[in-house]
C-alpha positions as CSV (number, residue, x, y, z in Angstrom):
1,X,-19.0,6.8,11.9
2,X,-21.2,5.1,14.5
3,X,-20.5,6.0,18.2
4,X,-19.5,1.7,18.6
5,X,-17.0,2.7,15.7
6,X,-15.4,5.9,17.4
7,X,-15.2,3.8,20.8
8,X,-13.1,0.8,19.0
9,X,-10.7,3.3,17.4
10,X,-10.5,4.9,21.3
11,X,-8.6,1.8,22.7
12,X,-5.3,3.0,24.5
13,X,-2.1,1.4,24.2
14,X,-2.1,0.3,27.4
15,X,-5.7,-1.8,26.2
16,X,-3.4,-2.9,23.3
17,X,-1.0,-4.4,25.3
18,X,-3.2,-7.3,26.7
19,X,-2.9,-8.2,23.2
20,X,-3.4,-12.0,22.2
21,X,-0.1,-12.0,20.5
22,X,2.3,-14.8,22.1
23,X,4.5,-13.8,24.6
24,X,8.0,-15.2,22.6
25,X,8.9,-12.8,19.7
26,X,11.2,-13.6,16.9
27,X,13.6,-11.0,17.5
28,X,17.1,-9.3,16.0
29,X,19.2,-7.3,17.0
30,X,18.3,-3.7,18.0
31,X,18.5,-1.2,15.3
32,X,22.2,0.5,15.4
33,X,23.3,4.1,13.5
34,X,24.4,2.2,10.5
35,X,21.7,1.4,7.4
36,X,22.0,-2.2,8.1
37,X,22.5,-4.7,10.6
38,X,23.5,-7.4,8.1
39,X,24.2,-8.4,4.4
40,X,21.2,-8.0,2.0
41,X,19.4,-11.2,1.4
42,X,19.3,-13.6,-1.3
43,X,16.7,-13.2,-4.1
44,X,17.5,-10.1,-5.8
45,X,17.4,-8.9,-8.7
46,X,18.9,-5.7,-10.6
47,X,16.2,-4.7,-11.8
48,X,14.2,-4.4,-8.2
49,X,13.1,-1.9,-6.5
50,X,10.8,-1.0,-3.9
51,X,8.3,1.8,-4.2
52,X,6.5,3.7,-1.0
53,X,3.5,6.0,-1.5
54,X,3.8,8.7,1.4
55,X,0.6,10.4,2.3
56,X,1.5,13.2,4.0
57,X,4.4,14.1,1.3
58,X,2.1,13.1,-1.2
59,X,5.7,11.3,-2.9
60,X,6.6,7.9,-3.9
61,X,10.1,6.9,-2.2
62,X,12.0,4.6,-4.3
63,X,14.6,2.1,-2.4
64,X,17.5,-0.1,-4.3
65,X,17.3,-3.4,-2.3
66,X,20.7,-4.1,-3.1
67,X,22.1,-1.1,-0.9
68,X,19.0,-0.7,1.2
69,X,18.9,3.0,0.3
70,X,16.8,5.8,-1.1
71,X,17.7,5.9,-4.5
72,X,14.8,8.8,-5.5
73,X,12.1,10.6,-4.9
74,X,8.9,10.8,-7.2
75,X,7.6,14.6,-6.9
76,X,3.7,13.9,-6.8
77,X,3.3,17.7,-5.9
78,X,2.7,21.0,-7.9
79,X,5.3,22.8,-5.3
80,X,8.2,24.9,-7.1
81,X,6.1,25.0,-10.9
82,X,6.8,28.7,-10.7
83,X,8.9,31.3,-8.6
84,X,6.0,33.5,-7.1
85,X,5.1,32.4,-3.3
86,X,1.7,30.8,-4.1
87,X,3.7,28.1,-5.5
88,X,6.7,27.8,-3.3
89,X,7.2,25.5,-0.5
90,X,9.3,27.9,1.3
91,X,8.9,31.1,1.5
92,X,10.8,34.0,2.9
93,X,13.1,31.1,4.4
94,X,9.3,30.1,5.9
95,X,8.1,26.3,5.7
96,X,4.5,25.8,6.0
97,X,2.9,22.9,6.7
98,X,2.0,20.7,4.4
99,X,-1.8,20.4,4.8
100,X,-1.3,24.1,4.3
101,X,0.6,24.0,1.0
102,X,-1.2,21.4,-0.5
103,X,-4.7,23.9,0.3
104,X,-3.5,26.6,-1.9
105,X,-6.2,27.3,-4.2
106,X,-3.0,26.8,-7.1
107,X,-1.9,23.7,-6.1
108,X,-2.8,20.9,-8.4
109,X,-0.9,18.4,-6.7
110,X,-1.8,15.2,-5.1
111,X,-3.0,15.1,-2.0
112,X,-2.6,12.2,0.4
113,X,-1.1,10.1,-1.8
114,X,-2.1,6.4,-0.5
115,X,-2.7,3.1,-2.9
116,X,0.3,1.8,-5.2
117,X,0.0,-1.3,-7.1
118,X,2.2,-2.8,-10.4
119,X,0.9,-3.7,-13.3
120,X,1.4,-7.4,-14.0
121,X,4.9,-6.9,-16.0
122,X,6.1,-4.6,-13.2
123,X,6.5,-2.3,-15.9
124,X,3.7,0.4,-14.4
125,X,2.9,1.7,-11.3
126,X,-0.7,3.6,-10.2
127,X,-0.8,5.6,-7.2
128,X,-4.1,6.8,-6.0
129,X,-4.5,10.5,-4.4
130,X,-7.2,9.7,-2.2
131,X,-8.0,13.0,-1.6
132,X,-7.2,15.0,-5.2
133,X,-10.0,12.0,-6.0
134,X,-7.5,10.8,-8.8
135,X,-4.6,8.1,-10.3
136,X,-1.4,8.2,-11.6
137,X,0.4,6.2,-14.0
138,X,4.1,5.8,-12.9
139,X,6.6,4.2,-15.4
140,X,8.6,1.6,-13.1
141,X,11.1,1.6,-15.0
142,X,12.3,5.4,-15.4
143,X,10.8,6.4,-12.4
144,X,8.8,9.5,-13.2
145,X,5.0,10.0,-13.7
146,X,3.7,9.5,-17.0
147,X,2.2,12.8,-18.6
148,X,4.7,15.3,-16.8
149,X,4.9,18.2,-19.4
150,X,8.0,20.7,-19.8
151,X,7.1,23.4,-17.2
152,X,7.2,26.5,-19.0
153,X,7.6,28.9,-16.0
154,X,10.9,26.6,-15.8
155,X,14.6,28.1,-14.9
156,X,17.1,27.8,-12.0
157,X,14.7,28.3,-9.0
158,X,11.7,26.1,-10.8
159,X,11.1,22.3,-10.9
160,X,11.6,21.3,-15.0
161,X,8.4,19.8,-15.5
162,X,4.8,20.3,-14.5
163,X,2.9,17.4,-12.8
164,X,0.6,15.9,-14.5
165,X,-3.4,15.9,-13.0
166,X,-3.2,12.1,-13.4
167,X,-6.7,10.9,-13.9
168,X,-9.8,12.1,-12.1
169,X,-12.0,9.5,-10.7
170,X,-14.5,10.1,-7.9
171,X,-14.6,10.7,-4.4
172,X,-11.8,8.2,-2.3
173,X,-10.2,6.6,-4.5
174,X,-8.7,4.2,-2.5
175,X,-6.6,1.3,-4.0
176,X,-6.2,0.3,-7.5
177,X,-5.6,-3.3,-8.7
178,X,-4.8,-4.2,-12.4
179,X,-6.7,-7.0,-13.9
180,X,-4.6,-10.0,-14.4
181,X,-4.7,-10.0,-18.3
182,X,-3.4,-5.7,-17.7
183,X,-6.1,-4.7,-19.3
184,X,-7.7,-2.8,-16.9
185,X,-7.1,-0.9,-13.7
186,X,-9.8,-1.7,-11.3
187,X,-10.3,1.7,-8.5
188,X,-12.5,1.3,-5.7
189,X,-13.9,5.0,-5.1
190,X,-14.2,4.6,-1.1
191,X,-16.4,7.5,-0.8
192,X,-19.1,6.4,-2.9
193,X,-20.6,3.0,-3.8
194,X,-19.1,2.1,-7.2
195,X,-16.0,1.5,-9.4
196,X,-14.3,3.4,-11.5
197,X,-12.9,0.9,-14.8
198,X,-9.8,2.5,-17.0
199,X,-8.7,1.4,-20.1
200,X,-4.8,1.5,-19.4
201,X,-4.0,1.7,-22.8
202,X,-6.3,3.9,-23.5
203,X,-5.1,6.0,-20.1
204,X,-1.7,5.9,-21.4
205,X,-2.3,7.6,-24.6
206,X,-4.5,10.5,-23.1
207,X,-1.6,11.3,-20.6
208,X,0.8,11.1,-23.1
209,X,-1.6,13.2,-24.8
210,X,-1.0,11.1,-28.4
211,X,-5.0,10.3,-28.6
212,X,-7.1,12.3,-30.4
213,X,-10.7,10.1,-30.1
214,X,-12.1,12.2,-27.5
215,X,-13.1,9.4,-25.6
216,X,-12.4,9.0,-21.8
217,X,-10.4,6.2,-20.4
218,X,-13.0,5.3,-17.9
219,X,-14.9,2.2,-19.4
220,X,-17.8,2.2,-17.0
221,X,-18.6,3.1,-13.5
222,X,-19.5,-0.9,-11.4
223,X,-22.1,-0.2,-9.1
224,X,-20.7,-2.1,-6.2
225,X,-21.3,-2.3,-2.3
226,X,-21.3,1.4,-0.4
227,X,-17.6,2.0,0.8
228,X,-15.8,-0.1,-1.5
229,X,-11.7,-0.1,-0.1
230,X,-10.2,-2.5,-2.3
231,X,-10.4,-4.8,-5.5
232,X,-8.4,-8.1,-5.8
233,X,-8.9,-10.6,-8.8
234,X,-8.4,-14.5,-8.1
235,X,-5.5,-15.9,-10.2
236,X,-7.1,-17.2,-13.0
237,X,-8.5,-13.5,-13.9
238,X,-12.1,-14.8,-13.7
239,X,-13.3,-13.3,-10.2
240,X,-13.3,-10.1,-8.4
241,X,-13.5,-9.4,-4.8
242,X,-14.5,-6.5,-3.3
243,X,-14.0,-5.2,0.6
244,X,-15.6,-2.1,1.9
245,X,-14.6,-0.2,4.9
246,X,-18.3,0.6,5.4
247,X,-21.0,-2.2,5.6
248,X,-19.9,-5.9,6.4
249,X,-19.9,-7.1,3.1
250,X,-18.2,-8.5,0.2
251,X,-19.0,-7.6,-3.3
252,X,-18.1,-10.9,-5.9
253,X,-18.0,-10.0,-9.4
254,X,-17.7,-12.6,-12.6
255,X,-14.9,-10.4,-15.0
256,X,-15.8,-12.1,-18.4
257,X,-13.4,-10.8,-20.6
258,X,-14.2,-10.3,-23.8
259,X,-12.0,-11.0,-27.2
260,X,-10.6,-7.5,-26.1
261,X,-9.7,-8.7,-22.9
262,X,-11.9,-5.9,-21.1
263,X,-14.6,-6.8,-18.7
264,X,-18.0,-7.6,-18.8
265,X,-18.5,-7.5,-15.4
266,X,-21.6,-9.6,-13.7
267,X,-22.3,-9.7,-9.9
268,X,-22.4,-13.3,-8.3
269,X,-23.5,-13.1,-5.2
270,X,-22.5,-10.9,-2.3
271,X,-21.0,-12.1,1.0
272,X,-22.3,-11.6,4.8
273,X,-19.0,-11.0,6.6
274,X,-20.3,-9.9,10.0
275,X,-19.9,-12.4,11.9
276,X,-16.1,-12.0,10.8
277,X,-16.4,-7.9,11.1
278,X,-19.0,-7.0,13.2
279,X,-17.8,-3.0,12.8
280,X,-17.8,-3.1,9.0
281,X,-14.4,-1.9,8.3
282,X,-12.1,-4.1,5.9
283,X,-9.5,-2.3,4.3
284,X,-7.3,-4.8,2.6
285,X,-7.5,-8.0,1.2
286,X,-5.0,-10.3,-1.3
287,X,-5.4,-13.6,-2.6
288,X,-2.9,-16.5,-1.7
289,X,0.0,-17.7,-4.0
290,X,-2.0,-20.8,-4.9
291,X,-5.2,-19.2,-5.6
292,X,-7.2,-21.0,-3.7
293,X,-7.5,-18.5,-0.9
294,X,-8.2,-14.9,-0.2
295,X,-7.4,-13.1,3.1
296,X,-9.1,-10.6,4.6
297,X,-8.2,-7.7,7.1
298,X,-10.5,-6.1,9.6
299,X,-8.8,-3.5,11.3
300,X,-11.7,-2.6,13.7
301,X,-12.5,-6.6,14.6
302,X,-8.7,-7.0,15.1
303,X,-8.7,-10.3,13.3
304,X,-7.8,-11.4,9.7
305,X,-10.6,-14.2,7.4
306,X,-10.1,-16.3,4.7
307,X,-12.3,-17.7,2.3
308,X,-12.1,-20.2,-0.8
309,X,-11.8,-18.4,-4.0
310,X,-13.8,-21.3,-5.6
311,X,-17.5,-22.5,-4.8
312,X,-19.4,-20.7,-2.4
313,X,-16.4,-18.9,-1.2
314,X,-17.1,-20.8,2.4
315,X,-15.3,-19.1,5.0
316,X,-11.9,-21.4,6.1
317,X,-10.5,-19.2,8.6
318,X,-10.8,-16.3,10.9
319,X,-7.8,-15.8,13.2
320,X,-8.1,-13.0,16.2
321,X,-5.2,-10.9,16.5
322,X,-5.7,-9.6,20.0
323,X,-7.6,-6.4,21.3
324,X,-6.2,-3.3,19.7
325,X,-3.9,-5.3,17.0
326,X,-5.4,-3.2,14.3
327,X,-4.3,-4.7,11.2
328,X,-3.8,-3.4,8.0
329,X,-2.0,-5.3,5.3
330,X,-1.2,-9.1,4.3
331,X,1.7,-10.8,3.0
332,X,2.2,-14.4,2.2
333,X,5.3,-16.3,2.1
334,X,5.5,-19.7,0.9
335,X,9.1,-21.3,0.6
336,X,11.7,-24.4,1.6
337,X,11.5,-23.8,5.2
338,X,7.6,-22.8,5.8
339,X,4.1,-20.9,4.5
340,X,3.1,-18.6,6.7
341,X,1.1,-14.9,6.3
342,X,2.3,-11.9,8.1
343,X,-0.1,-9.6,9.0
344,X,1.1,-5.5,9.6
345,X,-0.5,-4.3,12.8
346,X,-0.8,-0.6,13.6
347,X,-0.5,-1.2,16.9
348,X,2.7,0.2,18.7
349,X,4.5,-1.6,22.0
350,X,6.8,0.4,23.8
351,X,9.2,-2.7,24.3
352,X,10.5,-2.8,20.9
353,X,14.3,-3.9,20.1
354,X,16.5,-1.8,22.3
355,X,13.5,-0.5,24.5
356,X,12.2,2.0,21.5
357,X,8.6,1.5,20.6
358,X,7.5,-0.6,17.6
359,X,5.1,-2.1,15.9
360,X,4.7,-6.0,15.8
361,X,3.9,-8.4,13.1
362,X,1.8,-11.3,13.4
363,X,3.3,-14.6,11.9
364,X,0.3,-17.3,11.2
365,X,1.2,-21.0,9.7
366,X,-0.5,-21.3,7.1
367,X,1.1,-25.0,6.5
368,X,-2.2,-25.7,9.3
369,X,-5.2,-27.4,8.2
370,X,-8.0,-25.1,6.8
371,X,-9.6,-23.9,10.5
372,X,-7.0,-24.3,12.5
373,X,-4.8,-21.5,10.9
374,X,-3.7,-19.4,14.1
375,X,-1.0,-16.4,15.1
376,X,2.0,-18.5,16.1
377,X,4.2,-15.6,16.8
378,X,5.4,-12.4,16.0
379,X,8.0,-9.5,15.3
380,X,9.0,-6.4,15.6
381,X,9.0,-4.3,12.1
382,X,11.4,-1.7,13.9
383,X,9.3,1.0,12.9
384,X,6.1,2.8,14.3
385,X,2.6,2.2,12.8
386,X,3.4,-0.5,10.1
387,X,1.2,-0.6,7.6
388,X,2.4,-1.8,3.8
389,X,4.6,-5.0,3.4
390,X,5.4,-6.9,0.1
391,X,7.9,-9.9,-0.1
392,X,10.2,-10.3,-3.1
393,X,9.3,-13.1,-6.0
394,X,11.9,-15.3,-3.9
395,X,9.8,-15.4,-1.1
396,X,13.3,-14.9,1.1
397,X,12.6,-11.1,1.2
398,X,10.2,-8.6,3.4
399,X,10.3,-4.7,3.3
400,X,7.8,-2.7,6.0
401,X,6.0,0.5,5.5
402,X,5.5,2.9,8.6
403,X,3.1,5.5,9.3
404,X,4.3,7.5,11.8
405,X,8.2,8.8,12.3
406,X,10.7,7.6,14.8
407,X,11.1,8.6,18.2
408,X,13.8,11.0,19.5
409,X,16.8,9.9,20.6
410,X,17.0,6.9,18.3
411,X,19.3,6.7,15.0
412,X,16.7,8.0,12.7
413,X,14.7,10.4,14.9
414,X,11.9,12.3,13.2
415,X,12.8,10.1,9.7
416,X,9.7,8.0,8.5
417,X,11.3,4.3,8.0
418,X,11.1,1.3,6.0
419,X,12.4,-1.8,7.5
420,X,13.5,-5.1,5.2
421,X,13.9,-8.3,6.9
422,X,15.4,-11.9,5.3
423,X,12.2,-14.2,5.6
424,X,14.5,-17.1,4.3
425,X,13.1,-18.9,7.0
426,X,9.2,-17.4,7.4
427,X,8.6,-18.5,10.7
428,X,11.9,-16.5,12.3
429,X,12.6,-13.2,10.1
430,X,15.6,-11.6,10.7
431,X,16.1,-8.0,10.7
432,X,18.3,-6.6,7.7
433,X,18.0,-2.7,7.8
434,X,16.1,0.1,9.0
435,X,15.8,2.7,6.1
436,X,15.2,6.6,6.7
437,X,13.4,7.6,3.6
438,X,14.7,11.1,3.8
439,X,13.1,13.9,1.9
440,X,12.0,15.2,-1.8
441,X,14.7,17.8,-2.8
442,X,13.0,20.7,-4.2
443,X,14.6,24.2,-5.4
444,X,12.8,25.8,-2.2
445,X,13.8,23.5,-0.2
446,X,13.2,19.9,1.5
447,X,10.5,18.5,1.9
448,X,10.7,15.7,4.5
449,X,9.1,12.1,3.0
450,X,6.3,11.5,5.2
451,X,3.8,9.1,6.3
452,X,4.1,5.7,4.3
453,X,1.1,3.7,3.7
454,X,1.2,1.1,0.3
455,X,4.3,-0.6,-0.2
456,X,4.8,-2.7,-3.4
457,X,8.3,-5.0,-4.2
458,X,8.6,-4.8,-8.2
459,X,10.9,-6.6,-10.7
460,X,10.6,-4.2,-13.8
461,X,9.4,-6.9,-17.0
462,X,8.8,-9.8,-14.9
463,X,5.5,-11.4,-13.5
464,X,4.2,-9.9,-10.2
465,X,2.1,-10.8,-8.0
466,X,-0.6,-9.0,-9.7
467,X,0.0,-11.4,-12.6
């Protein structure tokens, strides 16, 4: 990290308040002891549900939008496989930390559990443990990690089954992305220069263990720019854009599918972005709706891009957010009453609803003319640090990831939170429920959910967004 980079990332809030941000926030009510402030919104569905990596848990916290509750916990840790202390998360009524636990040299667990993303049926999920350098592959539908065995050290005090190790990768793995056609699960390995290319069918059958070919579901390793944070495909499955979190660049790769439908991939050209992001840092990126855009977010720049997905991939926009925004994900929404994208910001103000500190979320109109696009307002996600955010097919629903817990003194004091708001009208969301995710119940004990980064809204057999 260059010493420009560890002066950004020094900015106090009280830099972060002179924030560009308008003044006139699109507020609700203040968050109250109860779940939710209001009815659930239209738009869903009974097969939905909303799935939360945790990185400090290493868990995925599933939520039923119809109640706005927790409805499970995914156990993405080797905790409680056996009765001995080595493998306990308490012991002798003792609970160590996690970064502890999860250091054990018999641990085989995920650690820091960060990217999610469905397949494009909504039928699969894969999770990335950035720092166990692998993936999972999550049936959406059942909930529970594909390749769990029967644990054989199992009995009253034990957890049934024994994790499975998932898929090992390379160094930072950071977000996955399934190509369009489902063929292939796209990882960019952050700590290297290159990604990693799986064969999900051919994933599937190794973690189910019911192939016996020998050969390994990684297809090829894409040399690619150093850094790489995230792959996204444009809608017709033909392109591949790749952010790094390291150089101010973007990678563009042709996919050519073959009669197989796996890739062939070809570089096209790759993309000076500094004049967008000077420090080099893009961790996200999504394509519109339509197709016809891709949006970018530099967290260190505190602005957001977009480019065309066609031509020379000309640059149409870059938006400033406003020293210290720090933004992290995208979302678009596109209905009746407006088009706008919502950016999460990491930033926190203390003048949240009811005087407790929260994060906001810019609100640009993206019904503007190419150029013009700007922050129009904003809101407050009712949660600390937010990070992932995902809107259901309707476009009439939003649910908010947070990093950090909330404060004491406040309804859900020391819970991590994810917040859902009714986006019927995208230009003034209003607040539906704040949602403590709780904790993992293990036979030693609880383990608190913790940290949220990716968020992803799935309807199990339908077409995602990822489609």
């Amino acid at each position: 990290m260059t010493t420009q980079r560890r002066d950004i990332l020094k900015y106090s809030l009280a830099a972060a308040a002179a924030s560009a941000l308008p003044a006139a926030q699109a507020q609700a009510p203040a968050a109250s002891t109860s779940t939710s402030t209001t009815a659930p919104g239209p738009g869903i569905d009974p097969r939905d549900r909303v799935f939360i990596t945790n990185e400090d848990s290493n868990t995925l916290v599933v939520i039923d939008p119809k109640t706005n509750t927790v409805e499970s916990t995914i156990n993405l840790t080797s905790f409680d496989e056996d009765p001995r202390p080595p493998f306990r998360y308490v012991t002798a009524g003792v609970a160590p930390t996690h970064a502890a636990m999860i250091h054990k040299p018999l641990y085989h667990g995920c650690i820091d559990a960060h990217g999610a993303v469905p397949s494009p049926d909504g039928r699969l999920l894969a999770t990335s443990g950035r720092g166990s350098s692998n993936i999972y592959l999550i049936d959406a539908e059942q909930r529970r990690v594909i390749g769990n065995t029967p644990n054989p050290a199992a009995g009253p005090t034990t957890n049934p089954e024994r994790l499975s190790s998932g898929l090992l990768l390379g160094r930072e793995p950071h977000e996955p992305t399934f190509t369009r056609n489902g063929k292939e699960l796209w990882v960019t390995l952050r700590g290297e220069d290159r990604i990693a290319i799986v064969n999900v069918e051919l994933a599937l059958r190794q973690l189910k263990g019911t192939d016996n070919t020998g050969s390994t579901a990684i297809r090829q390793f894409l040399p690619t720019i150093n850094g790489p944070a995230q792959v996204w495909f444009n809608r017709e499955g033909t392109l591949a854009f790749v952010a790094s979190q390291k150089v101010s660049q973007v990678d563009v790769f042709r996919v050519n599918p073959g009669a197989d439908g796996h890739s062939q991939p070809q570089r096209v050209t790759t993309l000076d972005i500094s004049a967008q992001d000077k420090p080099g840092f893009t961790p996200f990126m999504k394509t519109t709706p339509d197709g016809a855009e891709v949006w970018f977010s530099h967290k260190l720049a505190d602005a957001l891009s977009s480019r065309s997905t066609r031509g020379g991939f000309d640059l149409i926009d870059s938006v400033p957010l406003g020293m210290g925004a720090r933004p992290n994900h995208v979302e678009f929404v596109s209905n009746a009453r407006g088009s706008v994208v919502y950016a999460s910001l990491a930033r926190i103000d203390d003048g949240g609803p009811g005087g407790v500190a929260s994060s906001p979320i810019a609100i640009i109109d993206r019904s503007a003319a190419g150029g013009q696009r700007k922050v129009v307002g904003s809101f407050f996600s009712h949660g600390r640090e937010a990070h992932g955010l995902w809107t259901n097919p309707e476009n009439t629903l939003l649910y908010i990831a947070h990093e950090q817990d909330e404060l004491p003194g406040t309804p859900n004091a020391g819970q991590t939170v994810c917040s859902a708001f009714d986006v019927s009208d995208p230009l003034k969301p209003v607040f539906i429920a704040q949602i403590p995710l709780g904790n993992l119940t293990l036979p030693s004990g609880a383990l608190r959910n913790k940290k949220s980064i990716n968020l992803v809204y799935v309807r199990v057999g339908a077409k995602g967004q990822t489609a």
